[in-house]
TIDRENRO-49525 format. One record per residue (C-alpha): residue in three letters; residue number from 1; x, y, z. Coordinates in steps of 0.1 Angstrom, whole numbers, m for minus. Layout:
! residues N
<rec aa="ala" i="NUM" xx="X" yy="Y" zz="Z"/>
...
This chain:
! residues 254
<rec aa="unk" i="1" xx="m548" yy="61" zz="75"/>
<rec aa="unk" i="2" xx="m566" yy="65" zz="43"/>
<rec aa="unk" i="3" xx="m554" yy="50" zz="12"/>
<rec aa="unk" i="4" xx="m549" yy="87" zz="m1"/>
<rec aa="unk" i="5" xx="m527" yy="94" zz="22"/>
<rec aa="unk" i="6" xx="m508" yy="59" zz="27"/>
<rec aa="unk" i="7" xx="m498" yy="51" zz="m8"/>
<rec aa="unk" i="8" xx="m477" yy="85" zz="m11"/>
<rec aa="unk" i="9" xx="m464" yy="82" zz="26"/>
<rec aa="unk" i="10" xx="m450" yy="43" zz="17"/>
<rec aa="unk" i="11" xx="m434" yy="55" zz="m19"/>
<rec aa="unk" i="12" xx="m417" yy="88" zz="0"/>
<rec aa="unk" i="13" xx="m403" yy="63" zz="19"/>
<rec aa="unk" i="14" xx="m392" yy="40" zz="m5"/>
<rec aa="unk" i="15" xx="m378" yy="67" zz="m29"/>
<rec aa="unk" i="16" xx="m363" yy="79" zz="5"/>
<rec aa="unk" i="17" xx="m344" yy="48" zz="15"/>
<rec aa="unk" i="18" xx="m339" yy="41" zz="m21"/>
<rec aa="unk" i="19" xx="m321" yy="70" zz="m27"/>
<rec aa="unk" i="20" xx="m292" yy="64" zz="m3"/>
<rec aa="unk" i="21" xx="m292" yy="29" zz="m9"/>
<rec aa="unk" i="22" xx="m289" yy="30" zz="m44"/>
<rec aa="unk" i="23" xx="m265" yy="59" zz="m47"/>
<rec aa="unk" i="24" xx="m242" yy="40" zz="m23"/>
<rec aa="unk" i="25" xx="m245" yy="10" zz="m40"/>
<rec aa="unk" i="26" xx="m236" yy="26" zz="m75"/>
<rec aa="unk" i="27" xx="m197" yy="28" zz="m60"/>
<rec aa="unk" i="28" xx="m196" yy="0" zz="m34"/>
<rec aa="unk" i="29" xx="m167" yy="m20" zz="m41"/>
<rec aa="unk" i="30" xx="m176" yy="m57" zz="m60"/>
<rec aa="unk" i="31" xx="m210" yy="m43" zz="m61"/>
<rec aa="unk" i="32" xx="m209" yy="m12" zz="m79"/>
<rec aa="unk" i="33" xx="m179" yy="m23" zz="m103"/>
<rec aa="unk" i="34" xx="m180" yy="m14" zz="m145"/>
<rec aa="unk" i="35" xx="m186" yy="m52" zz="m154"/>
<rec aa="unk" i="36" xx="m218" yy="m54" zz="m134"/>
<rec aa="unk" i="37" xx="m247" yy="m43" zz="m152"/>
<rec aa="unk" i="38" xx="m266" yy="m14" zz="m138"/>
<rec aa="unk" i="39" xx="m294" yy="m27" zz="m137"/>
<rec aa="unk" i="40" xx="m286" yy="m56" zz="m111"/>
<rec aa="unk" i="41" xx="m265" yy="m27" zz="m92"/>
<rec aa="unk" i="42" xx="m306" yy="m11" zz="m96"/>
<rec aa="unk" i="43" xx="m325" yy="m43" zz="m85"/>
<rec aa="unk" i="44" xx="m302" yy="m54" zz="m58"/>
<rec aa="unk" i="45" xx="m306" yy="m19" zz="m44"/>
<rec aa="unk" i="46" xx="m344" yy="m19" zz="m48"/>
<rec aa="unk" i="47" xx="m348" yy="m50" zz="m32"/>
<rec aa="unk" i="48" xx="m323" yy="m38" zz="m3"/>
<rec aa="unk" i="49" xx="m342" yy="m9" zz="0"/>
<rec aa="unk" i="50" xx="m380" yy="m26" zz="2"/>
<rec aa="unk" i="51" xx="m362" yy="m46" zz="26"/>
<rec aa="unk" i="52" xx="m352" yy="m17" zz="52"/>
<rec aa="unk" i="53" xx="m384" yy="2" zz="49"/>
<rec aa="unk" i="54" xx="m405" yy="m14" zz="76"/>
<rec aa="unk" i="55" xx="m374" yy="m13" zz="95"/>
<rec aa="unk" i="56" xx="m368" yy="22" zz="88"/>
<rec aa="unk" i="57" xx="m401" yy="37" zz="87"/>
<rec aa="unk" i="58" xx="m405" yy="50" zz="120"/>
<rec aa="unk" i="59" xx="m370" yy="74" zz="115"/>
<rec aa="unk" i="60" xx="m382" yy="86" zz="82"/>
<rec aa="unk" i="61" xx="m392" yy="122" zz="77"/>
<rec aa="unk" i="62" xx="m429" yy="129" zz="68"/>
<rec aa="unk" i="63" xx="m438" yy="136" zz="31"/>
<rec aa="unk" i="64" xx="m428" yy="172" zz="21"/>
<rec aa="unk" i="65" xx="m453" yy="199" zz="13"/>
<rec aa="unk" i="66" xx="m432" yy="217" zz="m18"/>
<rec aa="unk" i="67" xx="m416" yy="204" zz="m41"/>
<rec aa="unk" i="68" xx="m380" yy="228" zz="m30"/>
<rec aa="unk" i="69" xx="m381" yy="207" zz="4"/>
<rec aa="unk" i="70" xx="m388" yy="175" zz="m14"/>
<rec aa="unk" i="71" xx="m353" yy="183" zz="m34"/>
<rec aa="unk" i="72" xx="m336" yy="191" zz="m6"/>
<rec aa="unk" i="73" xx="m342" yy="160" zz="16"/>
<rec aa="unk" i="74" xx="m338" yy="140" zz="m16"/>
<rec aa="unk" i="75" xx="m307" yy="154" zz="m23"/>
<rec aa="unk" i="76" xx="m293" yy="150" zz="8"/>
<rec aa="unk" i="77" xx="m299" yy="112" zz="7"/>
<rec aa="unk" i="78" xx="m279" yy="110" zz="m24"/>
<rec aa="unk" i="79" xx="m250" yy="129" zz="m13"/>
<rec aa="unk" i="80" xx="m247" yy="106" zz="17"/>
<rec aa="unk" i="81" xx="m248" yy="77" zz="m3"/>
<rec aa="unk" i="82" xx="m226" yy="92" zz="m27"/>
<rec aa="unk" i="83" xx="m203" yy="99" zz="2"/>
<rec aa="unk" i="84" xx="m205" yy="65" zz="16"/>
<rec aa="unk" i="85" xx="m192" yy="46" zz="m20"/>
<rec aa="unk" i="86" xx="m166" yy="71" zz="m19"/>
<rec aa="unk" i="87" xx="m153" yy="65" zz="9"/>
<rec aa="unk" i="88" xx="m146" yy="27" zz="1"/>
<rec aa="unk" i="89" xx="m139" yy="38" zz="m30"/>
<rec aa="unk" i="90" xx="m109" yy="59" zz="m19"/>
<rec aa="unk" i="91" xx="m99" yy="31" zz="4"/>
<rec aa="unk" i="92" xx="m98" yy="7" zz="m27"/>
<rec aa="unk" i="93" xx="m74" yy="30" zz="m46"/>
<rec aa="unk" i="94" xx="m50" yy="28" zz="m22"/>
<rec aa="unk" i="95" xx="m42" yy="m7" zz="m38"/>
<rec aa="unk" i="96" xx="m41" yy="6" zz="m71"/>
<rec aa="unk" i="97" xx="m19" yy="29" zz="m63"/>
<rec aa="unk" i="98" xx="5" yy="5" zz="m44"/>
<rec aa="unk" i="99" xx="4" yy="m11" zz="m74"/>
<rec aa="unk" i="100" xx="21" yy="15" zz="m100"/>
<rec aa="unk" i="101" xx="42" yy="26" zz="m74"/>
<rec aa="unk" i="102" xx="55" yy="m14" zz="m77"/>
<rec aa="unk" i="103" xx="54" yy="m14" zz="m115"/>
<rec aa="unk" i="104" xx="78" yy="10" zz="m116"/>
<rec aa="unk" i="105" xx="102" yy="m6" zz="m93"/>
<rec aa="unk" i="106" xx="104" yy="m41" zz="m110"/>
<rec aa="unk" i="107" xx="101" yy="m26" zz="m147"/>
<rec aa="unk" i="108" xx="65" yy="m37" zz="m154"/>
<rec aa="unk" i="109" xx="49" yy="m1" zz="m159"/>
<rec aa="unk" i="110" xx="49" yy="m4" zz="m195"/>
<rec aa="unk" i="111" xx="35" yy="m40" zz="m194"/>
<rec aa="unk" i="112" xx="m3" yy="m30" zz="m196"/>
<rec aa="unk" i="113" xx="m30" yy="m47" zz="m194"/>
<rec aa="unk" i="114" xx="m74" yy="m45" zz="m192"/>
<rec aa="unk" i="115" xx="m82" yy="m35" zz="m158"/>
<rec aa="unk" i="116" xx="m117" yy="m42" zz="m152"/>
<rec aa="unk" i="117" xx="m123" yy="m23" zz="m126"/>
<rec aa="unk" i="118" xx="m117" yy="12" zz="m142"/>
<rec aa="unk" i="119" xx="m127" yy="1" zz="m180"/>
<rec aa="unk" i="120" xx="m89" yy="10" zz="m191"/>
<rec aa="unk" i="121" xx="m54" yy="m5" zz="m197"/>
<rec aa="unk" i="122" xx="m37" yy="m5" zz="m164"/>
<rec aa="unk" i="123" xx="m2" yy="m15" zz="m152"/>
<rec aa="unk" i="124" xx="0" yy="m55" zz="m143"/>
<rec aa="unk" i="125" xx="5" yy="m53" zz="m110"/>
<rec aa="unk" i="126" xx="m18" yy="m23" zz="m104"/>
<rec aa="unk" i="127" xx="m45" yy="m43" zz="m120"/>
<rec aa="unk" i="128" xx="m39" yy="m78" zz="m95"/>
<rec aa="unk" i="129" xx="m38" yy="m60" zz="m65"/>
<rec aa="unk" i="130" xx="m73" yy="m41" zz="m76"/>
<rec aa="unk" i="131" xx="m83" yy="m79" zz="m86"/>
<rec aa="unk" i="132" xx="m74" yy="m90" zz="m54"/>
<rec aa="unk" i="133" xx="m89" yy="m67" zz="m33"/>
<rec aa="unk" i="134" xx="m121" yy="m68" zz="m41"/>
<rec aa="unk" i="135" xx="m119" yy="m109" zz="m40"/>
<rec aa="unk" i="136" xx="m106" yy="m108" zz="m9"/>
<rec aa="unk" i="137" xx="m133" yy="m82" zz="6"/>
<rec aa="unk" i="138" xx="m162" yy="m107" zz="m2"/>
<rec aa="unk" i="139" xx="m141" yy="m144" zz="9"/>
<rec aa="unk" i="140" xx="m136" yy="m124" zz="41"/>
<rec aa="unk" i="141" xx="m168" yy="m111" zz="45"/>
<rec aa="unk" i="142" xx="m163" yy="m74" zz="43"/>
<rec aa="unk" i="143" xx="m189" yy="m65" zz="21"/>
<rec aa="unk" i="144" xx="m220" yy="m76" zz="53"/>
<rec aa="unk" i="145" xx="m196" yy="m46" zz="69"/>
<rec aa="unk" i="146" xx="m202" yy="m28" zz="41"/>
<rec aa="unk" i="147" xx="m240" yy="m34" zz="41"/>
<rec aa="unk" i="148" xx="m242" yy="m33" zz="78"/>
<rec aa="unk" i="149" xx="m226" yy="m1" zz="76"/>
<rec aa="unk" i="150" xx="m252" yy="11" zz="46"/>
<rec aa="unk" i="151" xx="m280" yy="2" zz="76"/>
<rec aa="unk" i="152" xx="m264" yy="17" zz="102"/>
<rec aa="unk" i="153" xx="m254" yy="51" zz="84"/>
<rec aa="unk" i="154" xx="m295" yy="62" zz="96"/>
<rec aa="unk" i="155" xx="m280" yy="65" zz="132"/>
<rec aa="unk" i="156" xx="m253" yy="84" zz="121"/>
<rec aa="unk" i="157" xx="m273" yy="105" zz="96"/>
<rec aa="unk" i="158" xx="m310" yy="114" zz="103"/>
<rec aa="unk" i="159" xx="m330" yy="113" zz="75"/>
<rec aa="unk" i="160" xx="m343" yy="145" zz="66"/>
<rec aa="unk" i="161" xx="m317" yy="165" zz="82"/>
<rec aa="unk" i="162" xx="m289" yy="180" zz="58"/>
<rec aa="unk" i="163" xx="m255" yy="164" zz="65"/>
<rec aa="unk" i="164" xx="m226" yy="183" zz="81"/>
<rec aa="unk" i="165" xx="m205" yy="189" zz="49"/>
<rec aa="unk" i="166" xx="m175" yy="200" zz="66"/>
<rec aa="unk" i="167" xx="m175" yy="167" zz="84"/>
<rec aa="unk" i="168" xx="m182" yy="145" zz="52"/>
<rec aa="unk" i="169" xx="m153" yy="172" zz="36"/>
<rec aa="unk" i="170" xx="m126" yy="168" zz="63"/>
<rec aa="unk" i="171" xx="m135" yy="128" zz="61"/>
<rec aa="unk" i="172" xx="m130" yy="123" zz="30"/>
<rec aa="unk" i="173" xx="m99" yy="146" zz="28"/>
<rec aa="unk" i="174" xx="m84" yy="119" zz="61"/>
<rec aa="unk" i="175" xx="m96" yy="90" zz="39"/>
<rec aa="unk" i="176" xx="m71" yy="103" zz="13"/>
<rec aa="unk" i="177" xx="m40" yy="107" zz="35"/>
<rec aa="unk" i="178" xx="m50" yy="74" zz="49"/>
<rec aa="unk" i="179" xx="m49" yy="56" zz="18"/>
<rec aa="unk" i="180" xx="m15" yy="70" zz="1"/>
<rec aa="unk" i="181" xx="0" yy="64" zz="33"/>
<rec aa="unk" i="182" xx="m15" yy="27" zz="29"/>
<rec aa="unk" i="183" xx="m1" yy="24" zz="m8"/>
<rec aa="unk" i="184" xx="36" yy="37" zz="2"/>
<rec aa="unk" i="185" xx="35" yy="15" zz="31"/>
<rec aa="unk" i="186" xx="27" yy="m15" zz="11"/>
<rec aa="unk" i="187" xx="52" yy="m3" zz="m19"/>
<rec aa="unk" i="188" xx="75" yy="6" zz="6"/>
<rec aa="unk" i="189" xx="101" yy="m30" zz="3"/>
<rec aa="unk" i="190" xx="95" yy="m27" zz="m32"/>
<rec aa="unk" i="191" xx="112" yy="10" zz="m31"/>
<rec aa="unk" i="192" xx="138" yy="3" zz="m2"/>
<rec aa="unk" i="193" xx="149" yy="m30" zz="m31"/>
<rec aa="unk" i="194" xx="144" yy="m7" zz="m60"/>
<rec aa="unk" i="195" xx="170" yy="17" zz="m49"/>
<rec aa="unk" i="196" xx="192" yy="m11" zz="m37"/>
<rec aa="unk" i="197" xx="192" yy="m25" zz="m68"/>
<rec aa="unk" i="198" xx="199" yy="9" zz="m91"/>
<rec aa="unk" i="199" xx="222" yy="18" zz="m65"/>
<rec aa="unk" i="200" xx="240" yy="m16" zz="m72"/>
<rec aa="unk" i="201" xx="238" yy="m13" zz="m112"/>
<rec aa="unk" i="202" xx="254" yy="26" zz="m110"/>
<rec aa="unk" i="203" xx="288" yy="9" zz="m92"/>
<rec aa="unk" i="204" xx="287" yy="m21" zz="m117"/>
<rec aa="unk" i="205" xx="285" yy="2" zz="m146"/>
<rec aa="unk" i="206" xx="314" yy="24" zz="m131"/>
<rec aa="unk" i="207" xx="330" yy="m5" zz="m120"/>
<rec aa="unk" i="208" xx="327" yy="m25" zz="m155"/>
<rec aa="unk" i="209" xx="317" yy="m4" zz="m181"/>
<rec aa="unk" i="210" xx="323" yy="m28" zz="m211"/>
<rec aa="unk" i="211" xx="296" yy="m50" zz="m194"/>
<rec aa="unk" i="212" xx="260" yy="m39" zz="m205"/>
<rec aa="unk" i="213" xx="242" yy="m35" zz="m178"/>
<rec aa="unk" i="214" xx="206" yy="m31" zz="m188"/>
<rec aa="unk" i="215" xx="206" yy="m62" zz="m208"/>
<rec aa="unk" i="216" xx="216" yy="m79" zz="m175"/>
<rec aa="unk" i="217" xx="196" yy="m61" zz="m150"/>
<rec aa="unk" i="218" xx="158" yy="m60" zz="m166"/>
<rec aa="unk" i="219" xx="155" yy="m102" zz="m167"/>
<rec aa="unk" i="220" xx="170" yy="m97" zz="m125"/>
<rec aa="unk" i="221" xx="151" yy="m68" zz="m117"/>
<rec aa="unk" i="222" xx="115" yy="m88" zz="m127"/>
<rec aa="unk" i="223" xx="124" yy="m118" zz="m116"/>
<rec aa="unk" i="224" xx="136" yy="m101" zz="m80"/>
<rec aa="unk" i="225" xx="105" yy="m79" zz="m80"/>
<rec aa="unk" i="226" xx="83" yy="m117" zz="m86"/>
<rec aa="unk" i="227" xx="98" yy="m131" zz="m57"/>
<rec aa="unk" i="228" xx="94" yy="m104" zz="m33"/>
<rec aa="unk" i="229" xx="56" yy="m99" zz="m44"/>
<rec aa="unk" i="230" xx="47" yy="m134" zz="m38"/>
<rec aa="unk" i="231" xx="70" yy="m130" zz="m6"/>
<rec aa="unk" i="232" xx="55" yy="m99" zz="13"/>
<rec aa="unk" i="233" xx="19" yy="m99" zz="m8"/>
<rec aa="unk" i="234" xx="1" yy="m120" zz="21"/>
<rec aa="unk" i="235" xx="12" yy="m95" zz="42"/>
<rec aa="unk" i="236" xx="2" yy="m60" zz="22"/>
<rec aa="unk" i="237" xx="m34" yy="m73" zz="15"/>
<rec aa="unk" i="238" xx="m41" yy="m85" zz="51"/>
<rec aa="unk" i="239" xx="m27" yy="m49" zz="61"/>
<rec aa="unk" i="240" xx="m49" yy="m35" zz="33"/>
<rec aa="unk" i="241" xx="m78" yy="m56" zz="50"/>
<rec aa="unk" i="242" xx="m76" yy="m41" zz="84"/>
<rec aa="unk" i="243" xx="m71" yy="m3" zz="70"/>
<rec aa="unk" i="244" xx="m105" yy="m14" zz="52"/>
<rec aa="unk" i="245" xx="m128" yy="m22" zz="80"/>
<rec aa="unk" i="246" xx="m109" yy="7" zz="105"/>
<rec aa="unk" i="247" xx="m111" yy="33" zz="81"/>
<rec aa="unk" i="248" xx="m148" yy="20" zz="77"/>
<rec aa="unk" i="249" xx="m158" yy="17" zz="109"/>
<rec aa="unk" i="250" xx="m147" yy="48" zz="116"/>
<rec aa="unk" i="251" xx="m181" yy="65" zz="103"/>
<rec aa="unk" i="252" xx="m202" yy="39" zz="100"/>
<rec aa="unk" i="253" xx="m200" yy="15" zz="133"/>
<rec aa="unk" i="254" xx="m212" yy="m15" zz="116"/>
């Protein structure tokens, strides 16, 4: 091959791979977080994607002859790697979302704090559990899944070809449902004790009304709501663990 034709061919392919890669890698969990600069998210995703193209090479489409085509197949790339962050993304949330669903049963949703991982003030315990997360993923290995995932994602979707959007649409919309349901399972002793203990504070009040109730019961309902986090918290985030990889897997067989 001359070197006309070879230098174009080999950046194609590089912008090719480098597309996906990059746009996944932009909303990977631990890697695509606010407090990591963009341009190590940039280099650790060039460097991924020099990486794959020998590997990939053979799969990849030829360069296109207009520049409408070259849009297209470009665009496509993106929009899978834009659905592949997502995905995790969504899966993520589901933590987050345990977590205000506990704030408000123990009486911490006004306690806010800097949540790193959306640039904002965040309840406390809707911040840990993001915190935690994302720890947890990379002591337990998750994110090679992830990356695994990212290289096995070309067997799933051809380069060149567009994706099936109502697939990627009706995936995403399962990935939803399939992470509330995570969150209100994981909130879900936290609700079943919340409404214990309201129940409990309505017949004191009737029961004693001189006695002032809220005074007593915010210092009880923290302290309760403490002891059962540290108590079922192993529990929720190995749970949360295994919903990660299934729900991962499920697409990308990595």
């Amino acid at each position: 091959m001359p070197l006309s034709e070879f230098l174009p061919a080999n950046t194609f392919g590089a912008l090719l791979v480098f597309a996906r890669i990059g746009s996944a890698m932009m909303l990977l969990p631990g890697f695509g977080e606010i407090y990591v600069q963009q341009r190590y998210r940039l280099l650790f995703a060039l460097l991924l994607s020099v990486l794959l193209l020998p590997v990939l090479q053979p799969i990849l489409p030829r360069l296109p002859g207009s520049p409408g085509t070259l849009t297209v197949v470009l665009g496509s790339e993106i929009a899978i790697g834009l659905f592949i962050g997502t995905l995790t993304r969504i899966i993520l949330a589901a933590l987050q979302t345990a977590g205000q669903f506990v704030s408000l049963q123990i009486g911490l949703s006004n306690a806010q704090i800097f949540n790193p991982l959306e640039a904002t003030s965040d309840a406390i315990p809707s911040t840990f559990y993001g915190m935690l997360g994302v720890l947890l993923i990379f002591l337990t290995d998750l994110h090679q899944v992830m990356l695994r995932g990212l290289v096995e994602s070309y067997a799933v979707f051809v380069p060149g070809q567009l994706p099936p959007v109502v697939d990627l649409t009706q995936t995403i919309a399962h990935a939803v449902a399939a992470s509330f349901r995570l969150s209100t399972e994981m909130a879900a002793p936290f609700i079943v004790l919340g409404t214990v203990f309201f129940v409990a504070l309505g017949l004191i009040a009737r029961l004693v009304p001189q006695l002032q109730v809220l005074f007593v019961a915010q210092p009880l309902q923290i302290m309760g709501g403490l002891l059962l986090m540290a108590a079922v918290g192993s529990v929720g985030m190995g749970w949360f663990l295994q919903i990660f990889q299934e729900q991962f897997r499920l697409v990308l067989p990595g």
